[in-house]
N, C-alpha and C positions, 0 to 999 in steps of 0.2 A: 283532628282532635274532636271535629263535632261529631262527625259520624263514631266515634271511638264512646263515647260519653252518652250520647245517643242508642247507642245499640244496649250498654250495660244497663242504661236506664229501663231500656222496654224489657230488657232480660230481665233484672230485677221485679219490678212491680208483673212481669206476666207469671213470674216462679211464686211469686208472694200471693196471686190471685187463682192460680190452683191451688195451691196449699190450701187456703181457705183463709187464709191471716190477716186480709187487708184490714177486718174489723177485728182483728183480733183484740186489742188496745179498747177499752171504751172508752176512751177519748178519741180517738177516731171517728168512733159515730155520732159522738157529740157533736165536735164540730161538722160535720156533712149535715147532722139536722137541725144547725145552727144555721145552714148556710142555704138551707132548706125552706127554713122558717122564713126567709128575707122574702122568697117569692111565692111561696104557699102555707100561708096559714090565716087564721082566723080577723087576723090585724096583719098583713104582711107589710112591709119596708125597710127602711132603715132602722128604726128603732127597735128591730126584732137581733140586731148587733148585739146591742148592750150586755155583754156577757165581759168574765175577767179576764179573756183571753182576747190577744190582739186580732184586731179585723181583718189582715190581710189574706191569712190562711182562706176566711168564710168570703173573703170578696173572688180571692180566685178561683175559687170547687163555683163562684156561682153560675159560670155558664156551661157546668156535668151534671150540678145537681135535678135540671131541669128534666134532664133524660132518667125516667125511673128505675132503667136495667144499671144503669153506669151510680145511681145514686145506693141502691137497693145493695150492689157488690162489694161498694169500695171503693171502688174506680176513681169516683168523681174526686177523689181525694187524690188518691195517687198519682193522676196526670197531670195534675197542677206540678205536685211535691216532683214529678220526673223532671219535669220542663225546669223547673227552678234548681232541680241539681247540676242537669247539662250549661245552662245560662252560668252560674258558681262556678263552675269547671273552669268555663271557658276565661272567666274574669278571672281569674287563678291561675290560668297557665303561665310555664315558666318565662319569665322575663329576661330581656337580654342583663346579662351582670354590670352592673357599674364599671366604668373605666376607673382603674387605683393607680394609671399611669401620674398622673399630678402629685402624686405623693413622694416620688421618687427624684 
């Protein structure tokens, strides 16, 4: 199942990354230069968060966004978003069905 979920994910975001779409959304770039801002900018840390959207998104692009090829494309965004699809996957696979023998 991981390699199943795994494979669609890198398929996905590599079809998404020649297309050109990763930033196609400008929210997309916001957050990556949100998450940007935490380690380069003019006052960098934590309080460069403080935005209306939740932090997790900009906590985890933040060790892509340091790479400027992988920040610049999109990337640093989508390997988090891959990684957290396959991890959802996996916690979502099917479960053994309840036994309804006691009903009987």
């Amino acid at each position: 199942m991981f390699v199943l979920l795994a494979g669609l994910s890198v398929a996905a975001a590599a079809f998404v990354s020649r297309s050109g779409w990763t930033l196609y959304y400008g929210d997309a770039e916001a957050h990556l230069n949100i998450a940007r801002r935490i380690l380069d900018s003019r006052t960098p840390g934590y309080d460069q968060i403080g935005t209306s959207w939740l932090p997790l998104p900009h906590l985890l692009a933040l060790a892509f966004v340091r790479d400027d090829r992988l920040w610049r494309s999109g990337l640093a965004g989508a390997i988090p978003s891959s990684a957290c699809f396959v991890l959802a996957g996996l916690y979502h696979r099917p479960r053994q069905p309840p036994h309804w023998d006691c009903w009987r």
